[in-house]
N, C-alpha and C positions, 0 to 999 in steps of 0.2 A: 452376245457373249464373246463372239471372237476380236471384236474394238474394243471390251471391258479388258480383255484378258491382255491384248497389246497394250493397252496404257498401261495396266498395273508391270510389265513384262520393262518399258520403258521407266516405271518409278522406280522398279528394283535397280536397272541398271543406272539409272544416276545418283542412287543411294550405293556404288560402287559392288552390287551386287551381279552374280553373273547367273545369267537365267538358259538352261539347256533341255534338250528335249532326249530320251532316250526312247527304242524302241521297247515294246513289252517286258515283264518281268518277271520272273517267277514267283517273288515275293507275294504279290496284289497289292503292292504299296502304289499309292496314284503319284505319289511324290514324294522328294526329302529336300531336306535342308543341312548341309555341310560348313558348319561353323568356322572351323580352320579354314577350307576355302572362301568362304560368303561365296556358295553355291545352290541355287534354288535346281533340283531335277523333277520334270515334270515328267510322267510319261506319256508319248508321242498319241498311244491308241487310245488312250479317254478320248470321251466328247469332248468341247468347250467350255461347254458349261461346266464339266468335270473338272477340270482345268484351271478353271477361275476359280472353284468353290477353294481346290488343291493349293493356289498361288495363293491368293488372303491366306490362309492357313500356314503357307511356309512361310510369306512375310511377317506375319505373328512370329515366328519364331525366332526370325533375323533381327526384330525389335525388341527382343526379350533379352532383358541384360542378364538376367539370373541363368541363362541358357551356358553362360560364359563361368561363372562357378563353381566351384569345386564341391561336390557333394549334393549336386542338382538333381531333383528327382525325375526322371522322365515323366509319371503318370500325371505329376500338377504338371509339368510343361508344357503337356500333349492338352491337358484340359485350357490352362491360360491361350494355349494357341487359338484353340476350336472356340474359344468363347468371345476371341478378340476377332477373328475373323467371321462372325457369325456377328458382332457388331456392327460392323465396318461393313460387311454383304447388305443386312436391314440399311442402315446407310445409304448404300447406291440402289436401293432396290430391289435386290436380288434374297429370294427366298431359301436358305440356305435349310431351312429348320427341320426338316426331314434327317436331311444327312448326319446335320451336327448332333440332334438330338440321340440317332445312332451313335455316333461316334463319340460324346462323352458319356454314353452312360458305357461304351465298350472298355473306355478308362476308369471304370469304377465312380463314374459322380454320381452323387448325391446332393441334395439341397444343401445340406451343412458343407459339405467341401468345395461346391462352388460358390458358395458365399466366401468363406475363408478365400478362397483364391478372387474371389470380385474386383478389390483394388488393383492388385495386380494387372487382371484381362486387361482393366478399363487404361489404366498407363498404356498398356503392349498395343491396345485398339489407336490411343492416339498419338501412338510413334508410327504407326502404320498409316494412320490421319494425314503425317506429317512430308510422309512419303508421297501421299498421291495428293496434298494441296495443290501441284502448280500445275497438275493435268487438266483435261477438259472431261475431268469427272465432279459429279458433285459433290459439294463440300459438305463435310462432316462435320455432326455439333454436339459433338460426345462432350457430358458433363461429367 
C-alpha cells in the first residue's frame, strides 16, 4: 500500500496536482480535494491503505470536469468519485468494497441513481486511468 500510494502521490503530482499530508482533524474527513488549488489533503494518521483507498477517491475528483461547474451537486459528485475510485482500486487489485459500499450508500445511492450517474464514473475512472498509465502500476481496461 505504501508503493501504491507513492505512485498514485507521483501521478497526481505530474498531473500538476499538489499532494499534502495534514496531522488529525476534527472533521473525520480522511481527505479533500481543493479545486481552486488542485490540492489533494490526505490525513497524515490514517493507515496506508486508508490513504490509498482516500487518494483514488480525491483523484476521481480532480478528473471530474463537472466538479468545475456551476450548480454541481455535491451528493452525485461524492457518488461519481467513490464509484470511479472503486474502479480503478478493482483495477490494481485492491479491495475497496467494504468502504465504498459504506460510503455511497452514506450519499444516498440507490441502484437507480448509480446507474444515472454510471457514465459519468466510467469517464472520471478513465481520466484517472490516464493519470497512472505511465507508472509502474498496472494497466487499466475500463470499457
Amino acid at each position: 500500500d505504501i508503493a501504491i500510494r507513492q505512485q498514485l502521490i507521483i501521478a497526481a503530482e505530474a498531473a500538476d496536482l499538489v499532494v499534502r499530508f495534514v496531522p488529525n482533524t476534527s472533521s473525520g474527513m480522511r481527505g479533500w480535494y481543493g479545486h481552486e488549488s488542485k490540492t489533494i489533503t490526505l490525513v497524515d494518521s490514517y493507515t496506508p491503505d486508508s490513504q490509498v483507498r482516500t487518494l483514488l477517491h480525491e483523484l476521481a475528483h480532480a478528473c471530474d470536469p463537472a466538479i468545475a461547474q456551476p450548480g454541481w451537486i455535491r451528493a452525485e459528485r461524492e457518488l461519481v468519485a467513490e464509484s470511479a475510485a472503486y474502479l480503478v482500486a478493482a483495477e490494481l487489485g485492491i479491495d475497496i468494497s467494504a468502504t465504498s459500499a459504506h460510503y455511497v450508500t452514506g450519499w444516498g445511492a440507490n441502484l437507480k441513481r448509480l446507474l444515472a450517474l454510471a457514465d459519468e464514473s466510467l469517464a472520471v475512472a478513465k481520466r484517472v486511468d490516464e493519470l497512472t498509465a505511465q507508472l509502474a502500476l498496472p494497466g487499466l481496461q475500463l470499457r
